[in-house]
C-alpha positions in Angstrom: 98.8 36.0 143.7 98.7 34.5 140.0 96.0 37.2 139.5 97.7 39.7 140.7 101.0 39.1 138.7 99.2 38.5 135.4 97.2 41.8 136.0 101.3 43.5 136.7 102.5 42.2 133.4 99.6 43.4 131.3 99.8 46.9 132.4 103.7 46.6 131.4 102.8 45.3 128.5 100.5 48.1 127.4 102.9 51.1 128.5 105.6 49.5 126.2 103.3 48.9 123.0 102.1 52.3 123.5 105.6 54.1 124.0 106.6 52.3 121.0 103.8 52.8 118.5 102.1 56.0 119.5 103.7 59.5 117.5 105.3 62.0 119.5 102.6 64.2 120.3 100.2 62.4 121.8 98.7 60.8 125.2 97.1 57.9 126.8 94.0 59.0 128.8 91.9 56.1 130.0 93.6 53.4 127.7 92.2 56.4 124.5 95.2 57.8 122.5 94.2 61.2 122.8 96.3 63.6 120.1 97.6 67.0 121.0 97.5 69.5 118.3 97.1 72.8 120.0 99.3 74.4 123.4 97.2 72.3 126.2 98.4 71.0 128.9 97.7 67.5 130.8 97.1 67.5 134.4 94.6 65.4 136.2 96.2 65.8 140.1 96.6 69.5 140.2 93.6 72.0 141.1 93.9 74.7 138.8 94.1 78.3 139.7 91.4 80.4 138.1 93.3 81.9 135.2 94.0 85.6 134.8 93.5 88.0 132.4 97.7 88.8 132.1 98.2 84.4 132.0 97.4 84.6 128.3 98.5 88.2 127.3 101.3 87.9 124.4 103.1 91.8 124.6 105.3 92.2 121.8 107.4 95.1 121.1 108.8 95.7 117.5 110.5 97.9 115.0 108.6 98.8 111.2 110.0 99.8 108.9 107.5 101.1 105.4 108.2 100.9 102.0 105.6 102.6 99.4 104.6 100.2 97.2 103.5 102.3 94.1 104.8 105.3 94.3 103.2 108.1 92.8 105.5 109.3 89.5 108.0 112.3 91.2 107.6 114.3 88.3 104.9 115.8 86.0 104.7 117.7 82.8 104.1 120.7 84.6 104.3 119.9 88.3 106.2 117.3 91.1 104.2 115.3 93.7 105.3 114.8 97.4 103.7 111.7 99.2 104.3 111.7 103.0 105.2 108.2 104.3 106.8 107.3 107.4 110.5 106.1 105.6 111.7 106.3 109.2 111.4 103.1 111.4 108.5 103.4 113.8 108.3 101.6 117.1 105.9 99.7 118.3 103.6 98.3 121.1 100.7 95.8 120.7 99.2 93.4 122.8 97.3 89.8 122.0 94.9 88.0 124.2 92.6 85.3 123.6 88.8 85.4 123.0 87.8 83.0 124.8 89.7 80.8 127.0 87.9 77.9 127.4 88.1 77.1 123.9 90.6 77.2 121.3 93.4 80.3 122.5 94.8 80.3 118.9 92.5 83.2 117.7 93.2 86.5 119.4 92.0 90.0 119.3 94.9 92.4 119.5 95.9 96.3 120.4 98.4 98.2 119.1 100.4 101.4 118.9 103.6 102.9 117.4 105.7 106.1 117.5 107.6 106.9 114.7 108.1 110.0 112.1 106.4 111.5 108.9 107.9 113.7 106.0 104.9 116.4 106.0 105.3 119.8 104.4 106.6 122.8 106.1 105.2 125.7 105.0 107.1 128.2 107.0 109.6 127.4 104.8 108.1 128.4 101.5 109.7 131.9 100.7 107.1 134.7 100.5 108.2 135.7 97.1 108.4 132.0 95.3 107.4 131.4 91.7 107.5 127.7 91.1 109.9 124.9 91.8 112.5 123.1 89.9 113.8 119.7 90.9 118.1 119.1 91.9 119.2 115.4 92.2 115.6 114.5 92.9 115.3 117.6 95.7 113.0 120.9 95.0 114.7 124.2 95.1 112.2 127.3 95.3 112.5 129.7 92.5 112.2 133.1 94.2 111.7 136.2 92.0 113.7 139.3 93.2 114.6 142.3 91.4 117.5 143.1 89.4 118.9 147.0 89.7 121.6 146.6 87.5 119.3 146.1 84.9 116.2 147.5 85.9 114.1 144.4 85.3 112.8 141.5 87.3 115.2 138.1 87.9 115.2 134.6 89.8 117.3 133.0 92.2 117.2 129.4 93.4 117.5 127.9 97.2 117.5 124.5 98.5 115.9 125.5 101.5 114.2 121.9 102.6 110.2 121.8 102.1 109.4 118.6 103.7 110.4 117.9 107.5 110.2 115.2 109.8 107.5 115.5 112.3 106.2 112.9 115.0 103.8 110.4 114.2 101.5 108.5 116.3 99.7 105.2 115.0 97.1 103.5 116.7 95.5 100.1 115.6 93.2 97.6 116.6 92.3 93.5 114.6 92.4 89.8 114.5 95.2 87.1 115.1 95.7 83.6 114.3 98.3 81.2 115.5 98.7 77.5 115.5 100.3 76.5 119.1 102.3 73.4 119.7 103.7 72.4 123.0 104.9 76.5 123.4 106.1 76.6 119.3 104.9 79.8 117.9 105.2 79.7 114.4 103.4 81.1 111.7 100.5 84.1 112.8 98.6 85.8 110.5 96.0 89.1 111.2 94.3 91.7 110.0 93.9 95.5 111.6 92.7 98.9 111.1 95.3 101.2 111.7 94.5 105.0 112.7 96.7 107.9 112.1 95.6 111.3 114.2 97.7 113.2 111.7 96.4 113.4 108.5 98.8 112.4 105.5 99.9 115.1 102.5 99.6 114.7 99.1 101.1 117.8 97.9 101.9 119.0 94.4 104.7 121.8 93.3 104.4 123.8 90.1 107.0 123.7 88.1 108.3 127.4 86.2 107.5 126.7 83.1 107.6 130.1 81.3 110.6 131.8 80.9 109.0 135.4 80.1 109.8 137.6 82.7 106.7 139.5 82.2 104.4 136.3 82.9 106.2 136.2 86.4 104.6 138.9 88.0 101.2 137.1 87.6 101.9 134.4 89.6 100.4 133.7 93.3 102.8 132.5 95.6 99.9 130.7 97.2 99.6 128.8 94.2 102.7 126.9 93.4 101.7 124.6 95.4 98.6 122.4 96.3 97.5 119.8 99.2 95.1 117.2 97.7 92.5 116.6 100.5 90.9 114.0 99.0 94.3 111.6 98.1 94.6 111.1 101.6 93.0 109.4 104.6 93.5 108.4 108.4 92.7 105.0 108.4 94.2 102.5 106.4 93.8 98.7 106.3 97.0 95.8 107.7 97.1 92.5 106.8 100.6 90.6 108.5 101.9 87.3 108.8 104.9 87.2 111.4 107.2 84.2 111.7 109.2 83.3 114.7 111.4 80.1 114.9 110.4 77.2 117.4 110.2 78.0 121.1 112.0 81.4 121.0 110.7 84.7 121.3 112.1 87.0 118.7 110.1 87.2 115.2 109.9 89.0 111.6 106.7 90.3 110.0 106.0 91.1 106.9 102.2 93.4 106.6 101.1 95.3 103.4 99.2 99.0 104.3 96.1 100.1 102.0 94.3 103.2 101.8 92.3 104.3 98.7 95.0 106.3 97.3 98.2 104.4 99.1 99.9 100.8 99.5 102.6 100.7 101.5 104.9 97.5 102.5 106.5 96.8 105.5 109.3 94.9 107.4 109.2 94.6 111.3 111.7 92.6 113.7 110.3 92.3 117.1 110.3 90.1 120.7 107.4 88.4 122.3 107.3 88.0 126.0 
């Protein structure tokens, strides 16, 4: 009996010294203080279920929103440039999921895509009989040749007639994430991707009129007053993130920077994790 009570208190003891010493996130395994500093979870009693591939999906669903980062110079000596970016907030899906998930789940490989719009030049709208362009309030009006009877000699009118339109635009990306995990927090997360763009993007230049000889008018191409740069444009372009969402909740904000050899582009998203 004097064994047995001696053995009682000394167990008590060793709970309370521990309770009261140990830091918050920790446990006592086998009379070890064991530290947790990742999402795990303790249980010793309960036979696990083999874990499933959708266990330790993250979906997300966000809104971006881009922002060119050096924009190219509107106007030239002797011509404007149009840059298509997608101003308009795209929306997006992605997916995260673990590597491997026996060992650490904090690095990820992740799968993406998001529908939003792109300005992109509409040539249907270019008048047949345009000469150059001319820039109102930071908007290009065509300069059409026509010709004037009254004075038997060639003239110009202007119209505002928009150039650039708004056409869908499909994204697709794949990368990389990292995310410290405590006890459910999520944090800080930062990745990399590649992000793929079916749709070409346009880097168009307008000629501007500069002569004001009606004789030198009749010389000019249509076809010519304006240009699409092939080579200042690409479909792939790099993403590197870090998102930030407050402890234990769902919602987040990410902030990414776009580059492409020609382009770098910022961007704000808002999104929910489930």
């Amino acid at each position: 009996m004097q064994l047995f009570a001696s053995l009682e208190v000394g167990a008590f003891s060793m709970h309370e010294t521990f309770a009261d010493l140990s830091p918050r996130d920790t446990v006592l395994i086998n009379g070890r203080v064991i530290s947790i500093r990742a999402d795990v979870e303790v249980d010793t009693l309960k036979k696990r279920e083999p874990e499933k591939w959708r266990d330790n999906a993250d979906l997300g669903m966000l809104f971006r929103v881009n922002a060119v980062v050096n924009p190219e110079e509107f106007e030239h000596a002797e011509y404007y440039v149009i840059e298509n970016n997608t101003h308009i907030p795209e929306l997006s899906f992605e997916v995260n999921h673990p590597f491997s998930l026996k060992k650490m789940k904090q690095f990820q490989y992740r799968l993406g895509a998001s529908l939003g719009g792109a300005s992109r030049l509409n040539s249907d709208l270019i008048h047949e009989d345009v000469i150059g362009f001319y820039s109102n309030r930071g908007k290009l009006d065509q300069i059409i040749l026509i010709s004037d009877p009254l004075q038997n000699e060639e003239d110009t009118i202007s119209t505002s007639r928009p150039l650039v339109g708004v056409f869908p635009q499909v994204k697709i990306n794949v990368g990389v994430e990292w995310h410290g995990l405590m006890r459910g927090a999520r944090g800080w997360r930062w990745g990399a991707m590649l992000e793929y763009t079916p749709i070409k993007d346009q880097y168009i230049t307008f000629n501007k009129l500069v002569s004001t000889n009606p004789g030198d008018w009749d010389d000019i191409d249509p076809a010519s007053t304006y240009t699409l740069d092939p080579t200042k444009s690409t479909y792939l372009q790099l993403k590197a993130f870090t998102s930030w969402s407050p402890w234990d909740r769902s919602w987040f904000i990410r902030g990414s920077v776009l580059w492409s050899p020609e382009k770098l582009e910022g961007a704000f998203s808002f999104g929910y994790h489930w």
